[in-house]
N, C-alpha and C positions, 0 to 999 in steps of 0.2 A: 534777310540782311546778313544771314551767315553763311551762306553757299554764293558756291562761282555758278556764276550761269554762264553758260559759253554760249549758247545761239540765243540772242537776243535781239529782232527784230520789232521794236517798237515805231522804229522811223519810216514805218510802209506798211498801216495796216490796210488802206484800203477798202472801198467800199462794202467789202464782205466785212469785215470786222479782224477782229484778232484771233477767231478760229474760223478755219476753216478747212475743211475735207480736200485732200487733193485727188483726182481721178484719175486715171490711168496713162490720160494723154490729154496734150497741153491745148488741144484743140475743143477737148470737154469741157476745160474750165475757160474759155474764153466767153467773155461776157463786154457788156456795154463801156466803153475804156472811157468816158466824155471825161470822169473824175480819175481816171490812172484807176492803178491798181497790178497785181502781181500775177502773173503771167500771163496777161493782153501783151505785154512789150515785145515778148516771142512771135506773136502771130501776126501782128497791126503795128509795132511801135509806136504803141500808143503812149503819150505824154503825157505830163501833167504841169499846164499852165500858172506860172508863179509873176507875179507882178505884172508888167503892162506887157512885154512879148518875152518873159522867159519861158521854156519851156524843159521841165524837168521829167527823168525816168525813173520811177520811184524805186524800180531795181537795182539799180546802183546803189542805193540805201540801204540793201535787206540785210545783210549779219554784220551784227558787233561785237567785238569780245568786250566783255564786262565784269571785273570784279568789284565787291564790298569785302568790307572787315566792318563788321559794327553799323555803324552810322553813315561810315566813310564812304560811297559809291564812286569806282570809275567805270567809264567806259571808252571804246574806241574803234573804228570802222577796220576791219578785218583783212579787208582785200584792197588794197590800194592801188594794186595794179588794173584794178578796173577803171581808174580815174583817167582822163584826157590830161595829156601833158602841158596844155596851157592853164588847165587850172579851173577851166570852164565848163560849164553844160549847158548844152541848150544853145539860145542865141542869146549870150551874153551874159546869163546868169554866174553870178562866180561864189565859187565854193569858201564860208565865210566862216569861223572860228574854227577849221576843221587843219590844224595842221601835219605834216604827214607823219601820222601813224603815234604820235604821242598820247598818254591818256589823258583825260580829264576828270576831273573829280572834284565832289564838293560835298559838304557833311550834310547829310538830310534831315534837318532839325522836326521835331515831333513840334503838334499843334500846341501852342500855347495852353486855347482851350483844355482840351482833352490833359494835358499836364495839371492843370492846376485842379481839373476832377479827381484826377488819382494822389494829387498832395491830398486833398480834402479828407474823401476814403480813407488814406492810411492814417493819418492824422485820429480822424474818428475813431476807426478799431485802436486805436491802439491808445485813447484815452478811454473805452471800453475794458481793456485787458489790467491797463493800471488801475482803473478804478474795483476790480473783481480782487486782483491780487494785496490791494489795500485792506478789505472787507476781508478779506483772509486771513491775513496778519491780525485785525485786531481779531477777530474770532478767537485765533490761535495765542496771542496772547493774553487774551481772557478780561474779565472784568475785574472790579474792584474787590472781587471776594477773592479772585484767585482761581478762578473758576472756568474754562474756557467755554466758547458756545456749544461745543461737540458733548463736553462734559454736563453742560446746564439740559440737555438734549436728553444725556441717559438719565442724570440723574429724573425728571421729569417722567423718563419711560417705565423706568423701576419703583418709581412709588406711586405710580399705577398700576403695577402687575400686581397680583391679589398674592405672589408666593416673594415677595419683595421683604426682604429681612429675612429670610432664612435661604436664600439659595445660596448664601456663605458657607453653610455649616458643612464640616465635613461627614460623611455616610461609611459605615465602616462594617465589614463582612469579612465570613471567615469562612473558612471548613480546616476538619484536621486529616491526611494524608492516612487513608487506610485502607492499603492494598489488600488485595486478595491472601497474597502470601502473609505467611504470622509472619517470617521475619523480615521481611519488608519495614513491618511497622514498628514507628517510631515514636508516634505521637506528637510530629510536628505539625507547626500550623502555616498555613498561605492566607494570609490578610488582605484584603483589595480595599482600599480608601480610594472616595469618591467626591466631589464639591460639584458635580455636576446631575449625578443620577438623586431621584428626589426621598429617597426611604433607605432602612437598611437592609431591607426584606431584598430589595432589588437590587444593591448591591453582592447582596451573598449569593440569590439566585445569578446574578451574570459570572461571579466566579464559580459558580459550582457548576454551569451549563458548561463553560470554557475547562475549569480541571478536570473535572470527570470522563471529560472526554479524551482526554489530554493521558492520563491517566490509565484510561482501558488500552491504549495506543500503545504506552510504555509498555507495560502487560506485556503485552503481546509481541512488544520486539526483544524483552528479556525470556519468554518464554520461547521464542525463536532462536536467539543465543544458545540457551540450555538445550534444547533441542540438538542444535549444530554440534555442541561441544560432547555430548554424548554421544552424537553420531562419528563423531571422531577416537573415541575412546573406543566405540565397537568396532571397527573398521579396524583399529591399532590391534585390538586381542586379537580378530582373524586375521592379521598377517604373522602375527606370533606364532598362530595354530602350524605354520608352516606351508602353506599355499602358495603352491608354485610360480601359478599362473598372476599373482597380487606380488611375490618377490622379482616376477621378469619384467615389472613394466610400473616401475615408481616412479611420479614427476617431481616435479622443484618445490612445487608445492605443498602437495602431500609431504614429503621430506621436512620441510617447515610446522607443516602441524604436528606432526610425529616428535617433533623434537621438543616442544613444548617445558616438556617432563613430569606430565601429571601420572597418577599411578592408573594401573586399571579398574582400580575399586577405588570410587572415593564418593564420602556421604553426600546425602542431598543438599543438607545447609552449604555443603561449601561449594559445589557445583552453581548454586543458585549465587552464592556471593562473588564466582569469578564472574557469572554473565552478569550480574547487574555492575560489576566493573568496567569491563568489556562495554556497556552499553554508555553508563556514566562519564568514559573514557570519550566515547564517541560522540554526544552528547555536548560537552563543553570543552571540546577542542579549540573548537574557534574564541571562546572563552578565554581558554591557557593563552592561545595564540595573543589576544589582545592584553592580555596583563603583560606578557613577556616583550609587549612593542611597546605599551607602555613605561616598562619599567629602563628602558635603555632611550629615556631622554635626552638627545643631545645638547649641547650649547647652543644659542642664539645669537642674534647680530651684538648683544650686548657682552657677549662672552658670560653670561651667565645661564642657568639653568633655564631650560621653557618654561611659559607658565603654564601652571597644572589648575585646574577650577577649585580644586578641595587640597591641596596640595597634598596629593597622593604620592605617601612613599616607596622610594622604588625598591626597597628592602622587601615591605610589607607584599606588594606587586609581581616581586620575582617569585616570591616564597609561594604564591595562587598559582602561581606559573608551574614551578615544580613540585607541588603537589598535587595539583591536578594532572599533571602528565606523568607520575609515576603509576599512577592506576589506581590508586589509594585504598591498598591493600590493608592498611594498619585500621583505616576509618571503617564506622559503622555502616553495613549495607544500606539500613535506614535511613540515613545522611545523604548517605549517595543516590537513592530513589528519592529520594526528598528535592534535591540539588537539581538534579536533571527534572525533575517533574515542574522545579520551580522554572527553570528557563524553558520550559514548552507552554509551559500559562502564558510568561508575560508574551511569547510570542503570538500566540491565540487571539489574548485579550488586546497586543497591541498593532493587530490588524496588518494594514497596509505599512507599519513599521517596522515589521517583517522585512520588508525590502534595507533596513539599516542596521546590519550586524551589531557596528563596533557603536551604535548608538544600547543596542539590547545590552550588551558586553558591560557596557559603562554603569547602568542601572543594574545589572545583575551583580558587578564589584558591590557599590552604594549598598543594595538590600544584604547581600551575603556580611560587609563591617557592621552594617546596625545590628545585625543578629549576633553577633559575637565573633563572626569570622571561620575559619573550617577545623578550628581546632576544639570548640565549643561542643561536648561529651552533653549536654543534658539538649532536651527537645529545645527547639529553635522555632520563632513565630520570625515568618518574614514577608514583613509589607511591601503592598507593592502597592505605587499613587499611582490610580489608572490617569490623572489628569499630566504627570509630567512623561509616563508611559508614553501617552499620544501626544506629548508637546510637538506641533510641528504642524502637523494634518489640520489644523483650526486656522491654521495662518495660509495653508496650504491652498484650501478650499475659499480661503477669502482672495487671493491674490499668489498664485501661481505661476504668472509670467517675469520671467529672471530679468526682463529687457527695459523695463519701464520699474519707474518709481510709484507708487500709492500710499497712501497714507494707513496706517494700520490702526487699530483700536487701542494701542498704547502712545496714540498719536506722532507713533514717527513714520518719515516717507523710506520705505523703504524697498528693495526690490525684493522680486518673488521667491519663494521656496522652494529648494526642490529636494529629491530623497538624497542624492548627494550631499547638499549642505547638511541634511540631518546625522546622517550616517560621520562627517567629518569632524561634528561636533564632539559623534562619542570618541573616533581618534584621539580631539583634544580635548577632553575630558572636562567639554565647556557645560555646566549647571544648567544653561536655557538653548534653546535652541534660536542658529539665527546665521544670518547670511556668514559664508567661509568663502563665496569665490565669486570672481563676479564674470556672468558668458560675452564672450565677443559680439557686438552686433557692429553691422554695418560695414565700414571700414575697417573694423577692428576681424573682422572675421576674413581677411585678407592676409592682414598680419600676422594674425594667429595660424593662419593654414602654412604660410611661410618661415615662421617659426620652429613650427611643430616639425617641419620640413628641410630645414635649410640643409642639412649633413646630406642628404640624398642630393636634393638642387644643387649646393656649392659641387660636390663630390662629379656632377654629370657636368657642371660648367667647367671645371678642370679640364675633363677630359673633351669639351667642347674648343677650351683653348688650347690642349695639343693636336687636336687635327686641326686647326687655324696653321697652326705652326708649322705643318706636315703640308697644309695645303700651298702657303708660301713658296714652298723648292718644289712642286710637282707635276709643274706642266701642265697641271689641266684646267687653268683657267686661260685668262688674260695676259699677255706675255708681260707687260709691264710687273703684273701681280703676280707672278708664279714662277716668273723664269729669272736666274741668275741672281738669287736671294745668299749664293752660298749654300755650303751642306749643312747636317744636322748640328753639328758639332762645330762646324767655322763657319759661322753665321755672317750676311753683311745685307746693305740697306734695308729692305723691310722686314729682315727677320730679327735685325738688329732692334730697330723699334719696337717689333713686336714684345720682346723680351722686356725692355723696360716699360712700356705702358702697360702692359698685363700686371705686370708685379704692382706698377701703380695703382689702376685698376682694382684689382685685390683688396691692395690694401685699403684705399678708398671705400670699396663695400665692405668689409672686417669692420671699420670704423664707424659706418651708419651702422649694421647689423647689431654689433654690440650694443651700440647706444640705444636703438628701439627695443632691443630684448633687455637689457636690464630696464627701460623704464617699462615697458611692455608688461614682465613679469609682474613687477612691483605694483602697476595699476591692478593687474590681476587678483595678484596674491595678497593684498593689501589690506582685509579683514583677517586673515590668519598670518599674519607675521608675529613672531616670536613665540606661535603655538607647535605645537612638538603633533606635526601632522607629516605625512609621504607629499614631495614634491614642494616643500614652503621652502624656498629657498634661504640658507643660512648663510654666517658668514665666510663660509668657506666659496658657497658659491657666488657669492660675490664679488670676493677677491679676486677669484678664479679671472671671473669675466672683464675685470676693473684693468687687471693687468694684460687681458688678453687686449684690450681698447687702448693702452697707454702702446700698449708693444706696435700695434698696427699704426699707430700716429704715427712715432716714432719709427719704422719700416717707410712710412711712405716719407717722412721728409730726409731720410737719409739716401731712398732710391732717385729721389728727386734733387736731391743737393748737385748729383753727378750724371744726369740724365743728358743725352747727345742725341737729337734728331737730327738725319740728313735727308734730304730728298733724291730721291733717285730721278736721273736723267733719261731722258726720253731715250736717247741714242743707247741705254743698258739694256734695253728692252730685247735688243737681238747679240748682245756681247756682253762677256764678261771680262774681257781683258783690257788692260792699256789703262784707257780714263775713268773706264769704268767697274773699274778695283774701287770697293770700297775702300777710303781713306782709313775710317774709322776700325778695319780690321786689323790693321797692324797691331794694336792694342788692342783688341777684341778683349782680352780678361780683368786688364787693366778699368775698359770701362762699362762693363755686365758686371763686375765682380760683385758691387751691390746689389744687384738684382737677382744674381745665382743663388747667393748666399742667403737671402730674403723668401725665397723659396723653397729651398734646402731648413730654414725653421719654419715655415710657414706650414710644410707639411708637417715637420717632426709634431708640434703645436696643435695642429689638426688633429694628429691621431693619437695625440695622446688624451687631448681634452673629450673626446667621442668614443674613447674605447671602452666598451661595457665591461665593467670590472664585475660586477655580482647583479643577480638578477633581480628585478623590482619586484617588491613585497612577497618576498621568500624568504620567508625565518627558519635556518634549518634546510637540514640538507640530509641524504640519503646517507648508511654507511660507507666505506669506501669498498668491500666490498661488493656492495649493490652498486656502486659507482662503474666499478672497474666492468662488470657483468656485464655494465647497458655501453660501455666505448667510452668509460666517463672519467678515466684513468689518467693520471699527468701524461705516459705515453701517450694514450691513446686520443687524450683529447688533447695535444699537441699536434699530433697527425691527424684529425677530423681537422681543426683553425687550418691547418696550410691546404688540407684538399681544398675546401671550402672557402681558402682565398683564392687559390689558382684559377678555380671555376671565376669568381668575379672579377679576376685580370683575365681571363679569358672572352668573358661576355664584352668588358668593357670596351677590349680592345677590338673586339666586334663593332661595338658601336662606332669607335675613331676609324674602323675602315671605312664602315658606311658612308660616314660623312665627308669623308675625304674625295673618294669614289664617287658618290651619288648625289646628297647634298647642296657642299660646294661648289659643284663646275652646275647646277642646273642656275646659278646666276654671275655665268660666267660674263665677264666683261661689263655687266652689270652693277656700278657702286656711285655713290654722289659727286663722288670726284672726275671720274670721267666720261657718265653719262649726262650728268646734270651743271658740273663748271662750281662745284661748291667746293671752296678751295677752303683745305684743314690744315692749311699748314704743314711745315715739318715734320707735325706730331707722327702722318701718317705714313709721311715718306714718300708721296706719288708726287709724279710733276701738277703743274699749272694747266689746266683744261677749260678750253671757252666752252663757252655752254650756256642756257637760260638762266644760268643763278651766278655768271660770274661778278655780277654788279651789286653793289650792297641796294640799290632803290629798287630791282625784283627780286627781292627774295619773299616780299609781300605778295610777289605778281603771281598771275595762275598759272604762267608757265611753268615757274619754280617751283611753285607747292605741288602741282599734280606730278609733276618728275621728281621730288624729294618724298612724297607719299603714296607712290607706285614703287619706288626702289623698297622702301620703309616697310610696306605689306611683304613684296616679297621675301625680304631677308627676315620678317617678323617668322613668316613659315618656313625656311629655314630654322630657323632656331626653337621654335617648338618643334618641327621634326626631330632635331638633335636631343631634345630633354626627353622624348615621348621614344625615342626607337629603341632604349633598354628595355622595353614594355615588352618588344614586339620578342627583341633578343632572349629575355629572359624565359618569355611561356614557350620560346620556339627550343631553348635548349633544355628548360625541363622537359619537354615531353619527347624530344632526342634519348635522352638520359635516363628520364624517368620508366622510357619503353624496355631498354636495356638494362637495365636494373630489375623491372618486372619481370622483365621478362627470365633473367638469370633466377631468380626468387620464385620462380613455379606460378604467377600471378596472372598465367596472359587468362583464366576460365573464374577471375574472380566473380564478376558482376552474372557469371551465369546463374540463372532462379533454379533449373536442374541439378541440384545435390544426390550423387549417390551416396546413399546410407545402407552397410552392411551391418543388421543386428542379428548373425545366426550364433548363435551361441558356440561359444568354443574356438570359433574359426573366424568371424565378422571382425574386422576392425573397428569400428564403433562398439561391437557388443564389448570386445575385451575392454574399451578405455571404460565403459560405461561399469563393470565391474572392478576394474581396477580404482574405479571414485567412490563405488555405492556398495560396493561388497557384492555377496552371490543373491541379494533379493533386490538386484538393479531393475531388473521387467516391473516391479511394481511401482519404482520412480518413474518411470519412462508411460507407462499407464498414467499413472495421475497428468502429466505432462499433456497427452495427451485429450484424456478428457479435458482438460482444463481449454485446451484450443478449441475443442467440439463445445463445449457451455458459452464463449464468447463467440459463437458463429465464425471460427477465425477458417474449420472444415466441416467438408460435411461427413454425415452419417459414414457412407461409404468409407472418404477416405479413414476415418478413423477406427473404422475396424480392419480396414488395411495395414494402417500405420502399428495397430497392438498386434497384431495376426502377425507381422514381422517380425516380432521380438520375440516369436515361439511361445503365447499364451496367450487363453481362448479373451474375447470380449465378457464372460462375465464374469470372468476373476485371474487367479494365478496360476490354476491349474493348465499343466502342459496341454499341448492341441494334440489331435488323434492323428494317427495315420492318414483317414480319408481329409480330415479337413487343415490338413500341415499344407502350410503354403510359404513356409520362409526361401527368401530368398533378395539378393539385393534391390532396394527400391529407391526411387526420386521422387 
């Protein structure tokens, strides 16, 4: 009932039936004609007998063009010039309700029967679905005690477990922080409380399996530190000794440690306090980082403060911020192994919660105030609830899918979890964990991708609608459409148009787009409003976009107050003088002037609401210095913004040749107006064309729809051509660019696995840098280096006595190689 069927042959099935096989030649399918039938009439003319002596040819019956819409069916006999001009067949027979060429049609009512089975059906399910969601409700509202079914459920299941009445009690475990090193230790304590695990024997054993581990870890990366830092300190006295060949060839780097300012002799205690500095430092960075995002809470749609869950001061917040990023030189090393060893437990213990920094961040502030804060000089006990630790993963494992609703064990329905929303919670410094954002599905995953999108889309449609405009004056289409439009700059009939319904246009889309992205967001963002999280839109951004939707109304009915369509005349098609001067150029500024001017803000507006001012979720920035070094410099990054525009007016305007050139003339002559008779009015500027759709009663017809939905396709691939060929432009002139760049930059032998390495000492270039980093007993770093690759199978035997035999000392130690078995020389 929903498709056109164009050969529709039911008035001549004939004694074969309604399939049949056709053969090669018309002489194969000839068969017994007594009842007619379809192609006997060829070879016999054979008849077929209708009342007392008519005699009809069933061939003249065979195709009928036939459309439906719905219920609606027409149909009507195709070829009319097959018919006899008195109207007759046969001897006598006359051709009866068939008038010429008109359709016929009448609504095809469904069976009674069968209808009144499917009221039935529906009717039933769905005194089924009412009756389930009634028994729901009262479940959910519970009994006279107050008590719902779900609840009468547990309560019944727990006082039959045999550990019912004590699985409330909290379980509490300890150890106290006692490194290796004496001064490490502090004799603070790491608390784990439990409502979940059943003793406190097993509490204390799961924090002491997770810290001790956690622990030996630390060790060994503060003992790595100290290590590093005296290998710097020895490195610093031999270029002091006066070493030629270490003062010819210093990098930026080395020059950064050197500068440092430590002495050449300094005790062990304080060696050991700058690395577990250094480590501490490293350790709860992302810590600093989140107190310091914290503490610079903006205003909300209320114009007041966000809400904070504990309402954390952002005094207190800054002040973790800048003590912990000074290095906290003044504080006890203890403190500081204490601190860091505490945020590697709770990461340990909180598992797959790991994946949620600023949720770890949040609970590491909470345990650090209960203990007294970072200024607190005597030992510190700090707990940590493994049960709000893993808040999240329980709800997790029950109901995970963001898309659908479920009902939870706190009896609400709600949608699934996921590391995101937990991670957003510790952003907003919310107490429980729980839904912050809700995902696209469906239709919505449409929206959202055009959303996320639009500044690239609008940005390519722009330049979609100046090669339209370019294609108007170019001659390469249809004369009507391309020729005698005026030039770029003194515009007249269809460039004329073009200019104000574009700007209409626009503005038209400005106006939905606004309106779906602010309701869009707000359905989105609509659990974290007025929480002080990245991306929750405030009332800055609102306004923003309030007035950008007021501005666009506004644009459009002011373009449209003074908007002038003319149609261009058939006879402009090959002249542009005499009558076929645009009237409406005379004034040409007089009446575009709103629409110029509507453009001229429409850009300014675009680019100023889209222009990336600072980068997202970068707190902090390099010195300027370091700025200037990497091209990062007001000059310099002044002159990167214009290279780096010029190239994308370059690519773009790549693209408007394209489509000008290629594109548009491949549907030349080809549009609704003149192939198909569907007349737009003045809007579009072309004359009056007959055609299948010039009558408003076919436009329903198949003629008109298959010529309005053939035009349709093809201009659809146009226009994805037009959005999709910056794709092709953009990788075709990075790798133009990208080649010459490389190629300038020494790069064209990057990806080759063949590296020559020169380690002969004195004279190899690798040997000198590798002394200029490791001092004169480099061969014994580059030795370990190597074994280290021969123990993981990365080489074999061979090459690894190769590889040390290169560096001028033997395989089994440091001692130089002999004359017989000296084999340096360069290698790959």
């Amino acid at each position: 009932g929903f498709i056109y069927d164009e050969w529709i042959d039911d008035w001549d099935r004939g004694s074969r039936g309604p399939f049949y096989l056709a053969a090669e030649t018309v002489e194969d399918m000839e068969e017994d004609c007594a009842n007619g039938g379809r192609f006997s009439h060829d070879v016999q003319r054979c008849s077929r007998v209708a009342g007392d002596n008519g005699h009809v040819f069933p061939e003249y019956f065979g195709l009928a063009a036939a459309s439906s819409q719905i219920l609606h069916h027409c149909a009507r006999l195709r070829f009319r010039e097959l018919f006899p001009r008195n109207g007759r067949y046969g001897h006598g027979l006359t051709l009866v309700a068939l008038s010429a060429g008109r359709m016929h049609c009448s609504f095809m009512v469904p069976s009674r029967g069968y209808m009144m089975a499917a009221v039935g059906l529906l009717v039933f399910v769905a005194v089924i679905q009412v009756s389930r969601l009634l028994i729901r409700w009262a479940c959910d509202r519970g009994d006279d005690k107050g008590r719902s079914c779900r609840d009468v459920r547990i309560a019944a299941a727990a006082s039959s477990s045999p550990q019912a009445g004590a699985s409330d009690a909290v379980r509490v475990g300890y150890i106290t922080v006692k490194p290796r090193e004496r001064l490490l230790r502090g004799e603070h304590t790491i608390e784990l409380r439990s409502a979940r695990l059943q003793t406190d024997q097993e509490v204390g054993w799961w924090l002491w399996s997770h810290a001790s581990t956690q622990q030996a870890i630390l060790e060994k990366q503060v003992q790595a530190e100290l290590d590093a830092m005296r290998a710097i300190r020895a490195r610093r006295r031999w270029r002091k000794q006066g070493n030629p060949r270490a003062a010819r060839g210093s990098s930026g780097v080395d020059e950064s440690y050197s500068s440092e300012g430590a002495d050449d002799f300094t005790e062990p205690e304080e060696d050991l306090a700058n690395a577990t500095q250094v480590i501490h430092r490293r350790v709860l960075e992302g810590f600093a980082a989140w107190c310091a995002f914290a503490a610079a809470a903006r205003p909300s749609l209320c114009c007041c403060r966000r809400r904070s869950a504990d309402s954390l001061e952002a005094q207190e917040l800054r002040m973790y911020a800048d003590v912990l990023r000074s290095g906290g030189s003044l504080r006890p090393v203890a403190r500081l192994f204490a601190e860091a060893l505490l945020l590697r437990t709770m990461e340990s213990l909180g598992e797959h919660i790991l994946q949620c920094p600023e949720r770890l961040s949040y609970l590491m502030f909470k345990i650090l105030s209960e203990a007294g804060g970072l200024d607190d000089p005597v030992p510190a006990t700090f707990a940590i609830d493994l049960d709000e630790l893993q808040d999240g993963l329980t709800q997790m494992s029950l109901h995970a899918n963001p898309y659908i609703r479920k009902q939870m064990p706190n009896g609400k329905w709600e949608l699934g979890l996921n590391f995101d929303d937990i991670n957003e919670c510790g952003l907003q410094c919310r107490p429980e964990v729980t839904k912050t954002f809700k995902e696209p599905a469906s239709v919505m995953v449409l929206v959202d991708f055009f959303m996320c999108y639009r500044v690239p889309i609008i940005l390519k449609l722009y330049c979609f609608a100046l090669s339209g405009y370019i294609y108007l004056g170019s001659h390469r289409g249809n004369d009507i459409t391309t020729s005698n439009n005026g030039s770029f700059f003194k515009p007249q009939w269809l460039r004329i148009n073009f200019i104000q319904y574009s700007a209409l246009g626009d503005a038209a889309m400005w106006v939905s787009m606004e309106a779906a992205l602010i309701a869009y967001v707000s359905w989105q963002r609509w659990p974290s409003l007025t929480w002080n999280s990245p991306g929750i839109p405030g009332a800055r951004w609102y306004l923003t976009h309030s007035l950008n939707l007021i501005a666009s109304v506004v644009g459009l009915m002011w373009v449209l107050s003074v908007a002038n369509f003319a149609r261009k005349p058939w006879e402009c098609a090959q002249s542009s003088s005499g009558e076929c001067l645009d009237p409406r150029a005379e004034d040409a500024w007089g009446l575009l002037k709103n629409a110029v001017v509507y453009w001229i803000v429409r850009i300014v507006v675009f680019v100023a609401m889209n222009k990336k001012r600072t980068p997202v979720l970068l707190f902090g920035t390099p010195g300027s210095k370091v700025r200037q070094a990497q091209g990062r410099g007001c000059n310099q990054g002044w002159w990167l913004d214009l290279r780096v525009g010029f190239a994308w007016v370059c690519m773009l305007a790549a693209c408007v040749l394209i489509e000008v050139m290629l594109l548009f003339p491949t549907m030349q002559g080809l549009d609704v107006n003149v192939t198909c008779g569907v007349d737009m009015g003045s809007f579009s500027g072309l004359p009056r064309q007959q055609g299948v759709c010039t009558f408003s009663e076919n436009f329903l017809a198949f003629d008109c729809v298959a010529c309005v939905s053939s035009l349709s396709a093809g201009w659809l691939l146009v226009i994805l051509g037009s959005v999709v060929d910056i794709y092709f432009v953009f990788y075709i002139s990075a790798a133009v660019v990208g080649s010459i760049m490389g190629h300038r930059r020494g790069l064209n032998d990057l990806k080759n696995t063949s590296l020559p390495i020169d380690l002969r000492e004195r004279s190899g270039r690798e040997a000198l840098a590798f002394e200029r980093v490791f001092g004169p007993g480099w061969q014994q770093v580059w030795q370990v280096m190597i074994r280290g690759l021969a123990e993981e199978s990365l080489i074999s035997p061979s090459q690894t006595e190769a590889l040390i035999h290169a560096s001028g000392v033997s395989a089994r130690g440091d001692m130089p190689l002999t004359q017989r078995d000296r084999r340096q020389k360069p290698i790959h």
